[in-house]
Backbone bond lengths (Angstrom), bond angles and torsions (degrees), N, CA, C in turn:
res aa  C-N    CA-C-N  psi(-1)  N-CA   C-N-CA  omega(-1)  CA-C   N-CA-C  phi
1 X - - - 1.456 - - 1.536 108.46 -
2 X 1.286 106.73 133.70 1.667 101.63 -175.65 1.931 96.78 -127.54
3 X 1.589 92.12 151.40 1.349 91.76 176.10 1.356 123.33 -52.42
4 X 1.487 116.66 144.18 1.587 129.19 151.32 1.453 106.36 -39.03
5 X 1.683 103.12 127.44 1.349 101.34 170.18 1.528 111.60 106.19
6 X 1.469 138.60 -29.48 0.980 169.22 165.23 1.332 115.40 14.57
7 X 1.278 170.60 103.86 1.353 128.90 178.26 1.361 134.29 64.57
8 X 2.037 96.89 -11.04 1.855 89.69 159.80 1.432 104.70 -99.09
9 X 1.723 97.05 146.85 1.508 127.77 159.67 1.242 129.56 -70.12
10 X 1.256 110.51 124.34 2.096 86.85 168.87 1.476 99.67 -143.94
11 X 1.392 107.16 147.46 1.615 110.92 -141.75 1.852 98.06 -83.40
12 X 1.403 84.15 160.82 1.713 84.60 -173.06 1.457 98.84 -137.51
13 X 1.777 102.18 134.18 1.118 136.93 -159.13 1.799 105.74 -45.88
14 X 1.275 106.77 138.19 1.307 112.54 -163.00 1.692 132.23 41.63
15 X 1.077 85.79 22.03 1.529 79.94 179.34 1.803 120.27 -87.13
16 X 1.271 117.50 -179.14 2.017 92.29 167.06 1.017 115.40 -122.11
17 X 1.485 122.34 172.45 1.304 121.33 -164.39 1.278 109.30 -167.91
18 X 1.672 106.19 138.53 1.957 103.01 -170.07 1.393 106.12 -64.76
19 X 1.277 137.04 143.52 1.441 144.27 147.01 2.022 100.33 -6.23
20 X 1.360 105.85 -68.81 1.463 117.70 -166.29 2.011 105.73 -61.16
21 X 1.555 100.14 -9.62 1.726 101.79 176.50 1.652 114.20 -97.20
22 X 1.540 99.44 -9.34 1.626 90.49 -156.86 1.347 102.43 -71.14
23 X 1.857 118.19 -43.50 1.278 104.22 -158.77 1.754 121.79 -72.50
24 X 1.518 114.01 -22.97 0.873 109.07 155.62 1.627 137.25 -41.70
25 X 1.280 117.66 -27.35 1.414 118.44 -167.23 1.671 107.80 -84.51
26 X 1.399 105.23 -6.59 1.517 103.11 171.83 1.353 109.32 -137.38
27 X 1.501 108.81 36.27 1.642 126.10 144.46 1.294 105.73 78.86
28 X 1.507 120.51 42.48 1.499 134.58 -170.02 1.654 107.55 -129.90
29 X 1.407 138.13 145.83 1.129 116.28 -168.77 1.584 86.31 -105.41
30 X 1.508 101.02 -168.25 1.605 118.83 -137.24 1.871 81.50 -116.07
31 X 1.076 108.85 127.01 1.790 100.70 172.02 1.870 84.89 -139.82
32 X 1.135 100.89 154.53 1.716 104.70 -176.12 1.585 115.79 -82.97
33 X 1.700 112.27 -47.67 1.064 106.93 179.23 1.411 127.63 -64.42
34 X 1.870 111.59 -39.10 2.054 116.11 164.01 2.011 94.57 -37.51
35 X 1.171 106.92 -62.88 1.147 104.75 -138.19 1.699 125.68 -91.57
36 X 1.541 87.31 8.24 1.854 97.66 166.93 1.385 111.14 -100.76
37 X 1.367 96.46 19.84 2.076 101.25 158.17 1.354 130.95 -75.41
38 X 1.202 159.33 -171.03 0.881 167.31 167.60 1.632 121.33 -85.77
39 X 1.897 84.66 -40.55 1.371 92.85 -160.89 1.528 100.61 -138.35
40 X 1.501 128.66 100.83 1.094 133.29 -149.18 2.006 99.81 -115.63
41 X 2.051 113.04 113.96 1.317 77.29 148.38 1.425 118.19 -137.42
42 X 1.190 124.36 174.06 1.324 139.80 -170.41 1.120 104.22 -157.04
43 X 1.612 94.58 121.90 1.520 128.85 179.01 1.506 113.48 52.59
44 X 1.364 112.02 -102.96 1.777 117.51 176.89 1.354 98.92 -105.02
45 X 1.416 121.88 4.04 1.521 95.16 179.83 1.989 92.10 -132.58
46 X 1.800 80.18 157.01 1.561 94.22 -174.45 1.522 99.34 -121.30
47 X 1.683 124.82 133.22 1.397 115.18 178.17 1.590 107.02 -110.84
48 X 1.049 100.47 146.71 1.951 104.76 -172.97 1.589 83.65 -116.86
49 X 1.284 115.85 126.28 1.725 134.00 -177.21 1.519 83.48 -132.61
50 X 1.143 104.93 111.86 1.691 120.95 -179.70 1.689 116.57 -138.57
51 X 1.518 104.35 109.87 1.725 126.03 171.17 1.635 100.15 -54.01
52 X 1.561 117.23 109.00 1.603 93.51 158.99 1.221 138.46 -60.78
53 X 1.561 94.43 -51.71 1.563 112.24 170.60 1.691 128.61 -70.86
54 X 1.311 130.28 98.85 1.872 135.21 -151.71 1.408 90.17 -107.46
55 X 1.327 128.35 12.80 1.792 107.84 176.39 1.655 123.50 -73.46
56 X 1.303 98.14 13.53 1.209 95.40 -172.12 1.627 102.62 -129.93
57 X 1.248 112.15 3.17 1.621 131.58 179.81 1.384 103.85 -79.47
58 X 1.213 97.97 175.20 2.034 119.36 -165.91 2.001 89.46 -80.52
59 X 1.090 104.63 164.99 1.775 92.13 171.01 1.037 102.62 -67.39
60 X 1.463 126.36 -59.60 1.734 122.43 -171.75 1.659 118.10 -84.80
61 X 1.622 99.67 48.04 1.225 124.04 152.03 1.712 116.84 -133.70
62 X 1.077 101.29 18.03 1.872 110.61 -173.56 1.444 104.67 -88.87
63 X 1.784 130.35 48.94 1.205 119.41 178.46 1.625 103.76 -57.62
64 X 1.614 102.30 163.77 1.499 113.02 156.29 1.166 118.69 -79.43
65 X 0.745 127.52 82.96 1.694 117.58 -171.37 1.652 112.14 -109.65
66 X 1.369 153.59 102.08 1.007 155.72 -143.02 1.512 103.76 -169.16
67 X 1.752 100.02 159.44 1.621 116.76 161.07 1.132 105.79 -86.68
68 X 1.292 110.98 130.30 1.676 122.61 176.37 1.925 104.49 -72.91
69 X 1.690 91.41 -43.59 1.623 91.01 -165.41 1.558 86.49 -155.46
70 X 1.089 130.68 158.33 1.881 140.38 160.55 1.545 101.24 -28.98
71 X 1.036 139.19 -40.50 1.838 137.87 152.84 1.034 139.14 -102.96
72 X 1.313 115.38 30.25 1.529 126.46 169.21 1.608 102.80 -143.26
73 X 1.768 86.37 155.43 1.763 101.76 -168.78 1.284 110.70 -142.48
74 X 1.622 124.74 95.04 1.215 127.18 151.18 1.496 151.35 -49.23
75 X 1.842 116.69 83.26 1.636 91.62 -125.18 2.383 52.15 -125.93
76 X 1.758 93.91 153.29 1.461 112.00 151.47 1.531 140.40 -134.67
77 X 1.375 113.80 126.77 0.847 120.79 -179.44 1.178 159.27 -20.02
78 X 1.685 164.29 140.89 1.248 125.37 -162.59 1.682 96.87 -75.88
79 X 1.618 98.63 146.74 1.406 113.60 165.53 1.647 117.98 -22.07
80 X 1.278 116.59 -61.54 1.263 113.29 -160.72 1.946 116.46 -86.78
81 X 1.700 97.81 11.50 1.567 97.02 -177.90 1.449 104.44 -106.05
82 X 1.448 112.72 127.76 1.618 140.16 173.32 1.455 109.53 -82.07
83 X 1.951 120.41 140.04 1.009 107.06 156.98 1.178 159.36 -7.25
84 X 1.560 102.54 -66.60 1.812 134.91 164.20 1.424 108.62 -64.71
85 X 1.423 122.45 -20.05 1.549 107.95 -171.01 1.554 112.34 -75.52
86 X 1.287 119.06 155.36 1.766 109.24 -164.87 1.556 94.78 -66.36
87 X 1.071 149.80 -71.60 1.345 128.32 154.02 0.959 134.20 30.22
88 X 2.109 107.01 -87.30 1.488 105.53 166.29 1.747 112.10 -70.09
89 X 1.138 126.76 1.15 1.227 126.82 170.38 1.552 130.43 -78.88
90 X 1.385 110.64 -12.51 1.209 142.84 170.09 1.408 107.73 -54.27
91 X 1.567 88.61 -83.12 1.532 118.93 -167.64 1.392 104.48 -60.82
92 X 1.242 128.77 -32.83 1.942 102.77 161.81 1.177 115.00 -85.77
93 X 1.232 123.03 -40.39 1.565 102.64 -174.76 1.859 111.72 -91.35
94 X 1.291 110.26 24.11 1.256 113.14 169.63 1.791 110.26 -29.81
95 X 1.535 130.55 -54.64 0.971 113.38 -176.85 1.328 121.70 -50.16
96 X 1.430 102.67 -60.41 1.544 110.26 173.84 1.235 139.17 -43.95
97 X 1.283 107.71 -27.70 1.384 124.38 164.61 1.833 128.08 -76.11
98 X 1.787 99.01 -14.79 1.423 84.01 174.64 1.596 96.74 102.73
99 X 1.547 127.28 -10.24 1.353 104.38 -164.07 1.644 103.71 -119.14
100 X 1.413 104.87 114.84 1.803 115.68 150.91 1.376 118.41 -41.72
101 X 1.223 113.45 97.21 1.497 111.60 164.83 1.965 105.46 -81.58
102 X 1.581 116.49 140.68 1.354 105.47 -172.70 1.732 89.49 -128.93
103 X 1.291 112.44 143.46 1.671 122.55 -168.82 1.665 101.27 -105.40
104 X 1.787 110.29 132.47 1.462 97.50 -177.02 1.712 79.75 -143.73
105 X 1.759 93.49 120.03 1.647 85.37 179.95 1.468 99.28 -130.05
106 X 1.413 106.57 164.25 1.326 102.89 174.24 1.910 104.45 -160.28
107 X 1.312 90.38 159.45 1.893 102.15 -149.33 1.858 94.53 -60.46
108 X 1.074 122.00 -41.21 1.749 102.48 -173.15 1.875 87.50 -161.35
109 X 1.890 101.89 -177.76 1.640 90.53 -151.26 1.689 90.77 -92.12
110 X 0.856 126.09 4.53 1.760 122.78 -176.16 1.264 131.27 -138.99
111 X 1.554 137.83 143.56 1.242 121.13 -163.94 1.829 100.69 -93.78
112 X 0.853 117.57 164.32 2.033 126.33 173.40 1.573 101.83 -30.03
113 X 1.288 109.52 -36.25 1.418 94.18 -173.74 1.470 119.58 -119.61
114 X 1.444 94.74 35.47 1.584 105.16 149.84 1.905 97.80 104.34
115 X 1.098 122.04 -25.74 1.186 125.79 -159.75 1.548 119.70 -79.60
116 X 1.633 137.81 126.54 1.310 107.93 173.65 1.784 140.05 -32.49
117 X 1.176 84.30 131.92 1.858 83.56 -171.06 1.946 108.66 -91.55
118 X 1.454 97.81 126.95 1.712 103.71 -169.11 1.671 108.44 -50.63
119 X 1.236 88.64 162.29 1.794 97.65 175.86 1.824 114.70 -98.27
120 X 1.235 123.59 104.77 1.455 115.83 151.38 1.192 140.58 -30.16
121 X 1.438 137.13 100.62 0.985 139.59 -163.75 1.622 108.96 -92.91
122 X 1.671 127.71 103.57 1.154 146.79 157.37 1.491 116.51 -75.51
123 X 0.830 110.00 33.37 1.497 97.66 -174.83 1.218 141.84 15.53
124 X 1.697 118.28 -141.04 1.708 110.70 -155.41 1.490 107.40 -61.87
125 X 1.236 131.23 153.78 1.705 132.92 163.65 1.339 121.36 -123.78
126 X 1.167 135.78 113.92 1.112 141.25 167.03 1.288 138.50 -47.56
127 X 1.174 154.90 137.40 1.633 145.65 179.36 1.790 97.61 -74.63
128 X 1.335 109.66 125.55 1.155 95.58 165.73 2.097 113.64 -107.44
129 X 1.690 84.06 -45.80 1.405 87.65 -179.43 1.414 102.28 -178.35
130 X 1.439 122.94 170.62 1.218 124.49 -159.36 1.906 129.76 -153.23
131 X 1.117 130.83 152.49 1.435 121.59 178.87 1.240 113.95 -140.73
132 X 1.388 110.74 125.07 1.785 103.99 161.42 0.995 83.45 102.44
133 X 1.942 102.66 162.20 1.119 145.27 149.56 1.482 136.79 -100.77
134 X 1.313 134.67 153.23 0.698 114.75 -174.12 1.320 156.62 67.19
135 X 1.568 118.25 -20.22 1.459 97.17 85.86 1.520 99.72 -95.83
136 X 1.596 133.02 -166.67 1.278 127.05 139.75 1.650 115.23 -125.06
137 X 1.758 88.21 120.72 1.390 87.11 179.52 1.475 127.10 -84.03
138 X 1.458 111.74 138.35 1.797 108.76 -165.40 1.663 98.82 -129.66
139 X 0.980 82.22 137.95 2.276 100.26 169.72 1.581 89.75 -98.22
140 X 1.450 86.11 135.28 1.286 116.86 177.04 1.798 115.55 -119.16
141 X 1.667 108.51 128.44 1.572 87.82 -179.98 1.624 104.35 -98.33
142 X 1.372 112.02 138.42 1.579 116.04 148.13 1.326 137.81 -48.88
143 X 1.481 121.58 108.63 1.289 98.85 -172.36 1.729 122.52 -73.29
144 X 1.204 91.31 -25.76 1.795 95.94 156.85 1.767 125.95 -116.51
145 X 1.018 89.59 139.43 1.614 95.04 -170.00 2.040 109.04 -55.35
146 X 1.464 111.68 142.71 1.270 108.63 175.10 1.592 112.85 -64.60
147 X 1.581 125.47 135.66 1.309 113.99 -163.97 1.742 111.82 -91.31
148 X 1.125 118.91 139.40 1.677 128.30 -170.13 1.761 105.38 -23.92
149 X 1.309 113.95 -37.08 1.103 109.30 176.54 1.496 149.53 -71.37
150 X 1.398 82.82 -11.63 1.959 106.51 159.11 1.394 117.65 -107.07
151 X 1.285 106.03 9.13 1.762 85.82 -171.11 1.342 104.10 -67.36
152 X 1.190 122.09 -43.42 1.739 131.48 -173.03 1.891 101.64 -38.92
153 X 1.543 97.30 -62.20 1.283 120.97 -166.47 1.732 113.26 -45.16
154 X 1.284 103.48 -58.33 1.765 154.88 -173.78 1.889 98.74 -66.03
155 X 1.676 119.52 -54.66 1.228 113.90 156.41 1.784 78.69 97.14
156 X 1.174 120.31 29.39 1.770 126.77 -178.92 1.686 96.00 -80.90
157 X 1.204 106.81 120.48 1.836 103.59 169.43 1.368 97.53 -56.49
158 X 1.665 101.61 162.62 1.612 123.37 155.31 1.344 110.95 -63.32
159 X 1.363 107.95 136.15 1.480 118.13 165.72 1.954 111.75 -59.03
């Protein structure tokens, strides 16, 4: 008999984690093609896995995607999703709908020695508000503030 609970993970706040670890930690298996998106959802929850650094991206992969402040999140959309599309329909009424959006960012896509670089897990994000089409850009709130010790890392302006 082995304890309840056994061998499950559940992700802990700021910590990092390979692309191939995340889905496990909220009891989802790992398939390559779902999960070399940006913008992943499953079931009630939607995951935003976001590159800060795009200098090395296609042009029409150069989102803005940034911390506005230690609780705000400038994250954009794929190019081809519109307000009205159920998609962008998601992402504002995410509350209403029931769906956890969870934020996993990390400073650029590779470490010095060539290797994928893990994703930071910020947890839940809120809809705050939004502009444009095409892409559509949306602020996102943090429900916990990024801690002093990533801002450098994270690329979070000074308050």
């Amino acid at each position: 008999m082995s304890p309840t609970g056994a061998g499950v993970q559940t992700p802990v706040l700021w910590k990092a984690y390979s692309r191939e670890q995340i889905p496990g930690l909220f009891g989802l298996e790992f398939n390559a093609p779902v999960w070399q998106q940006g913008f992943v959802r499953r079931g009630d929850k939607t995951f935003l896995l976001v590159t800060l650094d795009k200098s090395t991206a296609a042009d029409e992969h150069k989102y803005k995607d940034e911390f506005l402040s230690a609780t705000d999140f400038q994250w954009q959309s794929q190019n081809q999703t519109t307000q009205a599309s159920n998609a962008g329909q998601s992402i504002k009424e995410q509350k209403a709908r029931g769906i956890e959006v969870l934020l996993f960012v990390r400073p650029r896509s590779k470490t010095r020695d060539g290797k994928a670089m893990p994703f930071v897990f910020c947890g839940q994000v809120d809809f705050i508000s939004w502009d444009g089409d095409k892409p559509i850009t949306v602020r996102w709130g943090l429900h916990n503030a990024v801690p002093d010790r990533l801002h450098l890392e994270l690329k979070v302006p000074r308050a």
